[in-house]
Gaussian input, Z-matrix of N, CA and C with variables (Angstrom, degrees):
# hf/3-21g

backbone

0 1
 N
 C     1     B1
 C     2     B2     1     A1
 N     3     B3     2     A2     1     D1
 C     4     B4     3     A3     2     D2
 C     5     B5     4     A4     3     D3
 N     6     B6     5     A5     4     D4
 C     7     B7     6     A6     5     D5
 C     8     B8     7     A7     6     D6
 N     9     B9     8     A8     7     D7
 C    10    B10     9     A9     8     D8
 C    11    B11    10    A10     9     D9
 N    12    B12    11    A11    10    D10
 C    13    B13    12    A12    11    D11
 C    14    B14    13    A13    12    D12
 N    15    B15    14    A14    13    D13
 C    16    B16    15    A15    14    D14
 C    17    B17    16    A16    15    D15
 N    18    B18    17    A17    16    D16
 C    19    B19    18    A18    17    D17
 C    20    B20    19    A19    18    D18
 N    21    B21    20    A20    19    D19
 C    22    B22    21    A21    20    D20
 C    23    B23    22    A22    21    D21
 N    24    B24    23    A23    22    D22
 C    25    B25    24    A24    23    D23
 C    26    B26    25    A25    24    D24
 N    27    B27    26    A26    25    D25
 C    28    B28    27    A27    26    D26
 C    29    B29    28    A28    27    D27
 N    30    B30    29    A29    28    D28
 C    31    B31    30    A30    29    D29
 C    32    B32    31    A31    30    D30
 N    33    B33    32    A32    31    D31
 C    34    B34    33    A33    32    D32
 C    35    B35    34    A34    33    D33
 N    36    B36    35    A35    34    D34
 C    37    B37    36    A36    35    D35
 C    38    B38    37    A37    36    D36
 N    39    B39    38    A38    37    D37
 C    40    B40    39    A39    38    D38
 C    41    B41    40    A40    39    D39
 N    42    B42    41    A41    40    D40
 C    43    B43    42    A42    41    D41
 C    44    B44    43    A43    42    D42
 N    45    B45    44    A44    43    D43
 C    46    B46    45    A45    44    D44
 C    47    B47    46    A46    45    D45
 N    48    B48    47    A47    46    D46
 C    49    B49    48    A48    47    D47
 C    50    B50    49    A49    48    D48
 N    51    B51    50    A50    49    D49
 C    52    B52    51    A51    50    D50
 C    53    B53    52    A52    51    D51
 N    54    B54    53    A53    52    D52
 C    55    B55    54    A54    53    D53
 C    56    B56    55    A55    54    D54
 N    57    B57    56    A56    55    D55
 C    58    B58    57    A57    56    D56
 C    59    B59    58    A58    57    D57
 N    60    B60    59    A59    58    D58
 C    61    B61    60    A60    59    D59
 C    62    B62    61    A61    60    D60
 N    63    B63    62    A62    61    D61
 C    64    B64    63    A63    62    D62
 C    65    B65    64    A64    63    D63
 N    66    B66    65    A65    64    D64
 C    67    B67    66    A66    65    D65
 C    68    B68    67    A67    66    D66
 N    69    B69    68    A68    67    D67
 C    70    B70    69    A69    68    D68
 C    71    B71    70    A70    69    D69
 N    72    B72    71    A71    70    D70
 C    73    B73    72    A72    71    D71
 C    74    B74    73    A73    72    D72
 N    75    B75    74    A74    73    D73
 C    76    B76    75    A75    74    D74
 C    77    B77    76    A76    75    D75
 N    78    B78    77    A77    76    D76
 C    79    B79    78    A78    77    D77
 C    80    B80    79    A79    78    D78
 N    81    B81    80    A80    79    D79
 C    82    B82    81    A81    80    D80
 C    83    B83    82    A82    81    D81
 N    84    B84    83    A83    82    D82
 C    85    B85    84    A84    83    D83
 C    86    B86    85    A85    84    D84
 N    87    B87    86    A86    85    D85
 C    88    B88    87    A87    86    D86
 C    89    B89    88    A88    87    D87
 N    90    B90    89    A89    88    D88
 C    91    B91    90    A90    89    D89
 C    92    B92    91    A91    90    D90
 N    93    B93    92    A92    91    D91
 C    94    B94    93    A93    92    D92
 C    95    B95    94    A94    93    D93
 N    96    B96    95    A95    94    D94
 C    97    B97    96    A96    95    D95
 C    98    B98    97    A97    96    D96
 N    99    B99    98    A98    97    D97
 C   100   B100    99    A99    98    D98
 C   101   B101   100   A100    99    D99
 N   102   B102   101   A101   100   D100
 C   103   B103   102   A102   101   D101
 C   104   B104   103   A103   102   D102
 N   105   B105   104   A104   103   D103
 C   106   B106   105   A105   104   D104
 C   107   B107   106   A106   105   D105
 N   108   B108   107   A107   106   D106
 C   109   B109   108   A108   107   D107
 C   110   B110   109   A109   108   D108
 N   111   B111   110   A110   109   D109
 C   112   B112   111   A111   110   D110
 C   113   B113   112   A112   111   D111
 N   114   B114   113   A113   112   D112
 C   115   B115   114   A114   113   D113
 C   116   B116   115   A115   114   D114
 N   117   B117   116   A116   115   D115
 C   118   B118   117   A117   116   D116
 C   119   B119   118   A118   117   D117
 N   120   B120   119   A119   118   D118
 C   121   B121   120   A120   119   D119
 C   122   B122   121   A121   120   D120
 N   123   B123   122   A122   121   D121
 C   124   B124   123   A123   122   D122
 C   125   B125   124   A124   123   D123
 N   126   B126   125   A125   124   D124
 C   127   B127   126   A126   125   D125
 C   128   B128   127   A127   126   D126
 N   129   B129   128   A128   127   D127
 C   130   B130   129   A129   128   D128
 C   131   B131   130   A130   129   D129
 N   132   B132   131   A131   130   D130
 C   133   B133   132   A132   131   D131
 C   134   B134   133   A133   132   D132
 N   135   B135   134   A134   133   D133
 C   136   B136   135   A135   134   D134
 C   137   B137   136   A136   135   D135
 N   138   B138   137   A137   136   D136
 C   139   B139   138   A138   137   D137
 C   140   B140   139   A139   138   D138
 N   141   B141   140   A140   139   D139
 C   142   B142   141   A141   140   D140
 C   143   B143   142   A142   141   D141
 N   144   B144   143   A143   142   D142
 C   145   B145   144   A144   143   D143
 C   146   B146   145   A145   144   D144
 N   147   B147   146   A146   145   D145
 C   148   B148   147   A147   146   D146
 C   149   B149   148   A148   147   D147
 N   150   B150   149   A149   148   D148
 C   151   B151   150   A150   149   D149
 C   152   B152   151   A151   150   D150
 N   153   B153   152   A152   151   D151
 C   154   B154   153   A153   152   D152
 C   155   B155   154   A154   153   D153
 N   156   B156   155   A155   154   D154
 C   157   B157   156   A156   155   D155
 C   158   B158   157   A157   156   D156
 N   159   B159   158   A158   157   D157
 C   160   B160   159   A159   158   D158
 C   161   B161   160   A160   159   D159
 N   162   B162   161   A161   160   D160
 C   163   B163   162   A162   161   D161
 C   164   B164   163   A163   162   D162
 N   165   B165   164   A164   163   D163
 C   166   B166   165   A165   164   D164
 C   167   B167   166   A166   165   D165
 N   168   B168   167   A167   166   D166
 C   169   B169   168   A168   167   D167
 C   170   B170   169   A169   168   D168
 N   171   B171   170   A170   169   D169
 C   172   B172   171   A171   170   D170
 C   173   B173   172   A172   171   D171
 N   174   B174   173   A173   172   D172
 C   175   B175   174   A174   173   D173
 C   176   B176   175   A175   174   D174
 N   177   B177   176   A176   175   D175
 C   178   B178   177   A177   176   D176
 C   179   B179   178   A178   177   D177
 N   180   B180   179   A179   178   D178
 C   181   B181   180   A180   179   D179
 C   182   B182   181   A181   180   D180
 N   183   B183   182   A182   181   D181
 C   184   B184   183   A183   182   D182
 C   185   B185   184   A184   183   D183
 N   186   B186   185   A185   184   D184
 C   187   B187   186   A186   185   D185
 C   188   B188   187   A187   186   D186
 N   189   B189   188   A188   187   D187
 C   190   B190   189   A189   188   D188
 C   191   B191   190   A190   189   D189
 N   192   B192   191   A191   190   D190
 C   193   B193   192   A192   191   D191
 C   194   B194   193   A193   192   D192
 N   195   B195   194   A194   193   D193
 C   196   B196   195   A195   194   D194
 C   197   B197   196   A196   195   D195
 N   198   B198   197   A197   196   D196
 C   199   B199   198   A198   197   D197
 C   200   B200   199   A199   198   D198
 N   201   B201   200   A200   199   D199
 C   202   B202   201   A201   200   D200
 C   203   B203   202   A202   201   D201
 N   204   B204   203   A203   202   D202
 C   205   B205   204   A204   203   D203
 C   206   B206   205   A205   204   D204
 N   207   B207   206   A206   205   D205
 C   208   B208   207   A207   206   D206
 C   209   B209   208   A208   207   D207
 N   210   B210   209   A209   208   D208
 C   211   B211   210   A210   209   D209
 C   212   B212   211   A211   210   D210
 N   213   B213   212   A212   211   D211
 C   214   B214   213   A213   212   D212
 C   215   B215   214   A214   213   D213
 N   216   B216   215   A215   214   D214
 C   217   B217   216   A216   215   D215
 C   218   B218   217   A217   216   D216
 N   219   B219   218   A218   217   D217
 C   220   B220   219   A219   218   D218
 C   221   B221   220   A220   219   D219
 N   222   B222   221   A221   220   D220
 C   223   B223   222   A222   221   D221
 C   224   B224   223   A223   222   D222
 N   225   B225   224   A224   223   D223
 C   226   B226   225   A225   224   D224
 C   227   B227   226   A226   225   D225
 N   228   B228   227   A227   226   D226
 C   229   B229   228   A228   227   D227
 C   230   B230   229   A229   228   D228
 N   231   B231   230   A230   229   D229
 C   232   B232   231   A231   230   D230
 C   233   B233   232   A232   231   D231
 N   234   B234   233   A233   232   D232
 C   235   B235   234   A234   233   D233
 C   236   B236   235   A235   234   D234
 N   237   B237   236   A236   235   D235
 C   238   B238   237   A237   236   D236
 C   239   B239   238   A238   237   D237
 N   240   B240   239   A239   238   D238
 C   241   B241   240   A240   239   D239
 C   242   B242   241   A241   240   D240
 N   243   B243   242   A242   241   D241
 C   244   B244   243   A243   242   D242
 C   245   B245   244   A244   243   D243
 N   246   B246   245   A245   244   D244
 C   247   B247   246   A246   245   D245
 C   248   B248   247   A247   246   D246
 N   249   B249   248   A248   247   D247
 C   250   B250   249   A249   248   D248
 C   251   B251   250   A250   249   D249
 N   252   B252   251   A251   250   D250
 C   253   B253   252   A252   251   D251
 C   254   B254   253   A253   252   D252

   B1=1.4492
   B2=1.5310
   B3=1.2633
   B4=1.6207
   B5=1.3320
   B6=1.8032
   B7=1.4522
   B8=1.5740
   B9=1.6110
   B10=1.3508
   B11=1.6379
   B12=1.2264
   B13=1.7047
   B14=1.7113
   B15=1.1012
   B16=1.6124
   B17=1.9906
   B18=1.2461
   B19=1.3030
   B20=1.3395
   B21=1.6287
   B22=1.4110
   B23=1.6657
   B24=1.7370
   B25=1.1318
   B26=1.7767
   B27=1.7111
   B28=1.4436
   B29=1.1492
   B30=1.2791
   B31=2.1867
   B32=1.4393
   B33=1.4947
   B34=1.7007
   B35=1.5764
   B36=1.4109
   B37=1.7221
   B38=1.7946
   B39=1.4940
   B40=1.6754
   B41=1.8634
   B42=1.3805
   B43=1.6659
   B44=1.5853
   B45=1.7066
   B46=1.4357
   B47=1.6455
   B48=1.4249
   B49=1.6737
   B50=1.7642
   B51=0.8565
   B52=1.8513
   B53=1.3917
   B54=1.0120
   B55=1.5373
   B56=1.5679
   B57=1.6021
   B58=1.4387
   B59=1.5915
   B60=1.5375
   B61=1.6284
   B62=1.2919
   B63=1.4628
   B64=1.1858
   B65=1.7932
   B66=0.9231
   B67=1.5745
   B68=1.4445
   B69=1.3379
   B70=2.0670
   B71=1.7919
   B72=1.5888
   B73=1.3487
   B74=1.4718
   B75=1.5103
   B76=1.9032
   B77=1.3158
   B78=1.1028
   B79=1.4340
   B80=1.6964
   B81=1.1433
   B82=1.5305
   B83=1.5081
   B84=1.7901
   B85=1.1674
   B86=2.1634
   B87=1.9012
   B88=1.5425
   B89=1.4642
   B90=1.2958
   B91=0.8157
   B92=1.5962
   B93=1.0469
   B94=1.7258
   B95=1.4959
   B96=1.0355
   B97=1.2963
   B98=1.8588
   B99=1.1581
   B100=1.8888
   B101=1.8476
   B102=0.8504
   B103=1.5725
   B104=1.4044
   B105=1.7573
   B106=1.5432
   B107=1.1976
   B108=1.0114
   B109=1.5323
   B110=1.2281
   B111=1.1887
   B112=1.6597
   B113=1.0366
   B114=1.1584
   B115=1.4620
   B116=1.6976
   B117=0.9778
   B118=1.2712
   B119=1.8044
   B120=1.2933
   B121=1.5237
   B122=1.7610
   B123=1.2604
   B124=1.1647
   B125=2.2661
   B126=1.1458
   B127=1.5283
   B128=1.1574
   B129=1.6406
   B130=2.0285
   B131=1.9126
   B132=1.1542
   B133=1.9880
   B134=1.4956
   B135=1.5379
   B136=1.5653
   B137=1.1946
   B138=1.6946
   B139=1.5158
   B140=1.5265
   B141=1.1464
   B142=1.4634
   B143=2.0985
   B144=1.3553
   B145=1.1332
   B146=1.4471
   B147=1.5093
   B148=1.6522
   B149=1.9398
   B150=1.1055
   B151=1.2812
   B152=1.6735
   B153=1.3607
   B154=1.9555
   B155=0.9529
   B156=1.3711
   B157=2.0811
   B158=1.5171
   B159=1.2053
   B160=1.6467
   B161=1.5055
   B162=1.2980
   B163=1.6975
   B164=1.4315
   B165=0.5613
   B166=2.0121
   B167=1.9118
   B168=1.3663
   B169=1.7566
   B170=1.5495
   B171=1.2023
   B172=1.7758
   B173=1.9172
   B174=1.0916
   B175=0.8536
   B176=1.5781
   B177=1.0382
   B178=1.7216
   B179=1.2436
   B180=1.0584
   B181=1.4299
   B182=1.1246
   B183=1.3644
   B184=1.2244
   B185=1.0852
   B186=2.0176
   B187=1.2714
   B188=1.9593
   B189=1.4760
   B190=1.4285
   B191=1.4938
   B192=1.2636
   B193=1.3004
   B194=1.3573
   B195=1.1832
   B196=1.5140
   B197=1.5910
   B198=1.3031
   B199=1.6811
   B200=1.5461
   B201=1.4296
   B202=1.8749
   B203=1.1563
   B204=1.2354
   B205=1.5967
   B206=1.7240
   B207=1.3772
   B208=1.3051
   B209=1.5500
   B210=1.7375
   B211=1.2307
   B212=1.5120
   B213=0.9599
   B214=1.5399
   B215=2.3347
   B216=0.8248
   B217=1.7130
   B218=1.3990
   B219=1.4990
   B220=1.3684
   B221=1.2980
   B222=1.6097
   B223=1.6242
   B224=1.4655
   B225=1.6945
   B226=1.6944
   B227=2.0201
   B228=1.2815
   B229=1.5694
   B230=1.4421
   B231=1.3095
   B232=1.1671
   B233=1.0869
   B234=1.7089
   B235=1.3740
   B236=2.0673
   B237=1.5359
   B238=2.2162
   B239=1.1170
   B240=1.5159
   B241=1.3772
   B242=1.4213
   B243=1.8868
   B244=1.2179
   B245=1.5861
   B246=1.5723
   B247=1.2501
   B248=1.3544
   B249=0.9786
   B250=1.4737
   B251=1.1852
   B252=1.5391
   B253=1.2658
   B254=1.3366
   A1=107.93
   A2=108.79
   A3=104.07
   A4=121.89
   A5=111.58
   A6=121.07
   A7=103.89
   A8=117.88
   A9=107.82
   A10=108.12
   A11=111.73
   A12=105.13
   A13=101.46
   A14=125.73
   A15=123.84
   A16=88.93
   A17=105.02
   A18=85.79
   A19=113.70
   A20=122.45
   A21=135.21
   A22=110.03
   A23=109.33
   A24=148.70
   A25=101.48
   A26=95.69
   A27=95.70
   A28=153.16
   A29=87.22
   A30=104.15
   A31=123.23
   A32=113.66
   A33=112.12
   A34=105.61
   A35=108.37
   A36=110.11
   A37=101.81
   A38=84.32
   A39=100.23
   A40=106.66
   A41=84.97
   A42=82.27
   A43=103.83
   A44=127.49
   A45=109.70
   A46=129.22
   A47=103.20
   A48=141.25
   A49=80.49
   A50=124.67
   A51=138.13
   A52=98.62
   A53=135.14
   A54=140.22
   A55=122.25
   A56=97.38
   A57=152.42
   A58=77.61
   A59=103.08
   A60=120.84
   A61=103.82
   A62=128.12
   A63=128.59
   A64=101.80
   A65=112.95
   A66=115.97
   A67=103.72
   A68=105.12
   A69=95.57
   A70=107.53
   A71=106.01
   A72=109.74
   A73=113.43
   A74=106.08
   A75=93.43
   A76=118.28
   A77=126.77
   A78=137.82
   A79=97.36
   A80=134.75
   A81=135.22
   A82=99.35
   A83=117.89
   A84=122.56
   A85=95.41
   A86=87.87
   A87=89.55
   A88=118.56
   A89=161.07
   A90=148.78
   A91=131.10
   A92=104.16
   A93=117.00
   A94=91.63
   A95=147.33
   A96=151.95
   A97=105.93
   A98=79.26
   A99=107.04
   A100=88.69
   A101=127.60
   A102=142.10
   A103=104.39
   A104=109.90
   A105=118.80
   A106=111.98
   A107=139.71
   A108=134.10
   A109=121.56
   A110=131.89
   A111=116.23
   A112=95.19
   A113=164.12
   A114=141.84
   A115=102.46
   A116=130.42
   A117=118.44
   A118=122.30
   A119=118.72
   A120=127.56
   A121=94.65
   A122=139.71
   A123=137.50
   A124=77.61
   A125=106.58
   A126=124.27
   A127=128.83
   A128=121.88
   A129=100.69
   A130=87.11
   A131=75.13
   A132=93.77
   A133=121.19
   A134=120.72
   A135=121.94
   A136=121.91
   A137=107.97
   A138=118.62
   A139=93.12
   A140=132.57
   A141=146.39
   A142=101.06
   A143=104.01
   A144=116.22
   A145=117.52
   A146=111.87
   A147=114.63
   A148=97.44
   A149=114.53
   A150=104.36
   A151=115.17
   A152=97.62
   A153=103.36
   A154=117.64
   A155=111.92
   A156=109.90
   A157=95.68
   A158=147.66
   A159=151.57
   A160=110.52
   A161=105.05
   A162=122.11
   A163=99.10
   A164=122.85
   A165=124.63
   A166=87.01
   A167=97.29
   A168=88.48
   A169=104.89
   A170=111.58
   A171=107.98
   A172=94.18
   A173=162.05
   A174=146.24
   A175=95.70
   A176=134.31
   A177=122.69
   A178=131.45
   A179=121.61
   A180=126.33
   A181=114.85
   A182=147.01
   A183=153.03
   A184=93.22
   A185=92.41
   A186=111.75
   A187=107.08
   A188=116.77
   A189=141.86
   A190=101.05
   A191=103.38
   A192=112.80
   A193=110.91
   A194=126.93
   A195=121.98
   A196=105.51
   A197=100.59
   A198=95.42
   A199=106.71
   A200=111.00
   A201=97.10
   A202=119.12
   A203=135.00
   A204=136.15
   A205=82.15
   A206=123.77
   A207=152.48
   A208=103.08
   A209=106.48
   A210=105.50
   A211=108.07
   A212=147.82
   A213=138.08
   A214=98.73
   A215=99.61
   A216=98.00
   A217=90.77
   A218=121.98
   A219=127.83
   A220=104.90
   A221=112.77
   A222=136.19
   A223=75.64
   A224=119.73
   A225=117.22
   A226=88.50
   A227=100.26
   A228=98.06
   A229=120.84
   A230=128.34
   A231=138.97
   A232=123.41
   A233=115.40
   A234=126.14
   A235=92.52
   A236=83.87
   A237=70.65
   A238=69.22
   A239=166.50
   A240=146.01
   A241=131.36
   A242=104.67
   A243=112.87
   A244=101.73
   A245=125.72
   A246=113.46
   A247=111.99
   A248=151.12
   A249=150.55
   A250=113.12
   A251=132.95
   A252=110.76
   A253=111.08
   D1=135.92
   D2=165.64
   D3=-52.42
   D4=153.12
   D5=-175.21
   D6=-70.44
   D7=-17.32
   D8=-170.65
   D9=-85.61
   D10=-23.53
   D11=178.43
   D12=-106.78
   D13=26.62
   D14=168.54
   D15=-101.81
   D16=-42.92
   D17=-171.13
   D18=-89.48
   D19=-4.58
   D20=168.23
   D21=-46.58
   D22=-59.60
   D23=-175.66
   D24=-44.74
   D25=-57.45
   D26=172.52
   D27=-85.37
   D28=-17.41
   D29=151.04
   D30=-73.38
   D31=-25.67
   D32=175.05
   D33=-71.04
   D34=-33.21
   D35=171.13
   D36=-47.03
   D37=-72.50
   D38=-172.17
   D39=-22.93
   D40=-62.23
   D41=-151.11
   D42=-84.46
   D43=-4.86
   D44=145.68
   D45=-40.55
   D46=-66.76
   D47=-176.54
   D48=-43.33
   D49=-67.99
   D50=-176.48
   D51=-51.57
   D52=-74.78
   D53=169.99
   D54=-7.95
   D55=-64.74
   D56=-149.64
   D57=-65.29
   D58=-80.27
   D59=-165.05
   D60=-46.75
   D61=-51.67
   D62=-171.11
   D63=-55.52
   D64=-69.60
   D65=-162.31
   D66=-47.77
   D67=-31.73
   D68=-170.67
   D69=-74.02
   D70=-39.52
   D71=178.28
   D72=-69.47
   D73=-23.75
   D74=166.72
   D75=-72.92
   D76=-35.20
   D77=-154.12
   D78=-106.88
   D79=16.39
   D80=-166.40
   D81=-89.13
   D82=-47.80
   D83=-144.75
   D84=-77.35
   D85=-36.70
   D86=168.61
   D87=-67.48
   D88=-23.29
   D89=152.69
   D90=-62.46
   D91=-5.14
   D92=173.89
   D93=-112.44
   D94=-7.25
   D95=165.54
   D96=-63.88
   D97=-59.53
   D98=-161.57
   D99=-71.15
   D100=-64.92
   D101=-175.09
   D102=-35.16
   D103=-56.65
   D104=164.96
   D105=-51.47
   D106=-86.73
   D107=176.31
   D108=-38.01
   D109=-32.57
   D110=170.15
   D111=-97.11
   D112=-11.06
   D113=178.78
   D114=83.94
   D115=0.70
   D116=-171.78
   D117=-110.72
   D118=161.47
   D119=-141.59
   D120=-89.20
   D121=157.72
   D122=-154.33
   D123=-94.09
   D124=139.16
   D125=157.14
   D126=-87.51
   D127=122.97
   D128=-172.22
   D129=-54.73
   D130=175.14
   D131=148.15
   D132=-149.95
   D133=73.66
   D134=-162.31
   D135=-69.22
   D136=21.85
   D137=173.86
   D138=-93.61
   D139=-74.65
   D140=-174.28
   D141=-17.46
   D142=-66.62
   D143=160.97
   D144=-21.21
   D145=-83.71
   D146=-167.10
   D147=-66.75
   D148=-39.21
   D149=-160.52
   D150=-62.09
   D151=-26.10
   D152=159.86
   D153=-79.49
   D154=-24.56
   D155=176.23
   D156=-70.14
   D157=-68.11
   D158=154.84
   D159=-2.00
   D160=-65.22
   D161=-175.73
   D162=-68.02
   D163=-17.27
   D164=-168.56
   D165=-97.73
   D166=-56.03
   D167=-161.50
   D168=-79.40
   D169=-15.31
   D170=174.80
   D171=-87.04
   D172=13.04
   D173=176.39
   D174=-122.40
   D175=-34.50
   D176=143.15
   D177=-38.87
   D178=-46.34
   D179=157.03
   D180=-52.11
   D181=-62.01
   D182=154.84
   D183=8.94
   D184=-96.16
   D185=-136.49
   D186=-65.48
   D187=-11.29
   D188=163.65
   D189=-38.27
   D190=-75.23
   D191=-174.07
   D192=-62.09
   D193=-49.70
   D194=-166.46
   D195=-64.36
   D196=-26.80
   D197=-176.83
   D198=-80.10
   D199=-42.48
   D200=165.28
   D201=-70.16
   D202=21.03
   D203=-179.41
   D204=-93.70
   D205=-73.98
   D206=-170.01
   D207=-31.88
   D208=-62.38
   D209=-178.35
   D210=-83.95
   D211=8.08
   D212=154.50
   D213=-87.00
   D214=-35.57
   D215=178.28
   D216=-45.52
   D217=-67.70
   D218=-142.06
   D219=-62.39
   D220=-41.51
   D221=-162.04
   D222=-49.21
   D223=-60.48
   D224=-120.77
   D225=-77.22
   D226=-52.82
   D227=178.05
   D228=-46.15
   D229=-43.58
   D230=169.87
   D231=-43.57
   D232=-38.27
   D233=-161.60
   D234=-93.57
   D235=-24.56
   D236=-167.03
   D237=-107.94
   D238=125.46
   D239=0.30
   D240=-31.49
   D241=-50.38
   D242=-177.37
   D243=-60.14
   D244=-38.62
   D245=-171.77
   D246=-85.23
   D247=-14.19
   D248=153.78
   D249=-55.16
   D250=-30.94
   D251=177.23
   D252=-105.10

C-alpha cells in the first residue's frame, strides 16, 4: 500500500480516538449532572461500545475502498498515457 494512504489510514484512527475523547469530556459534566438529579447509578451500555467499534470498522472500509478506487484510477490513466505516447 502506499505511504500516503498507510498514513491517511492512521490519522483517521487518530482523529476518531481524538473525536471520541472530546465528546465524553464534553458531555461528562452532563452526566454527573443528570446522575445527581435522578439519584441513579451510572449503567454499562455494551451496545454503545460495539456500535463505535462497527462505525470505526465500517468507515475503514470506506476509506479502503476509496483508496483502491483511486489507485486503480491512477493505474488506468497511467496505463493510457503510457500508451498514447
Amino acid at each position: 500500500m502506499n505511504r500516503h494512504f498507510e498514513d491517511t489510514r492512521y490519522y483517521l484512527k487518530r482523529a476518531a480516538e481524538t473525536a471520541k475523547r472530546g465528546v465524553i469530556e464534553e458531555l461528562e459534566p452532563l452526566r454527573e449532572r443528570f446522575r445527581g438529579v435522578t439519584g441513579r447509578e451510572e449503567e454499562p451500555e455494551p451496545g454503545r461500545v460495539e456500535k463505535l467499534r462497527d462505525d470505526l470498522q465500517e468507515l475503514e472500509r470506506t476509506a479502503e475502498g476509496e483508496a483502491r478506487a483511486a489507485i486503480g484510477d491512477a493505474r488506468r490513466k497511467l496505463t493510457a498515457y503510457r500508451e498514447s505516447n
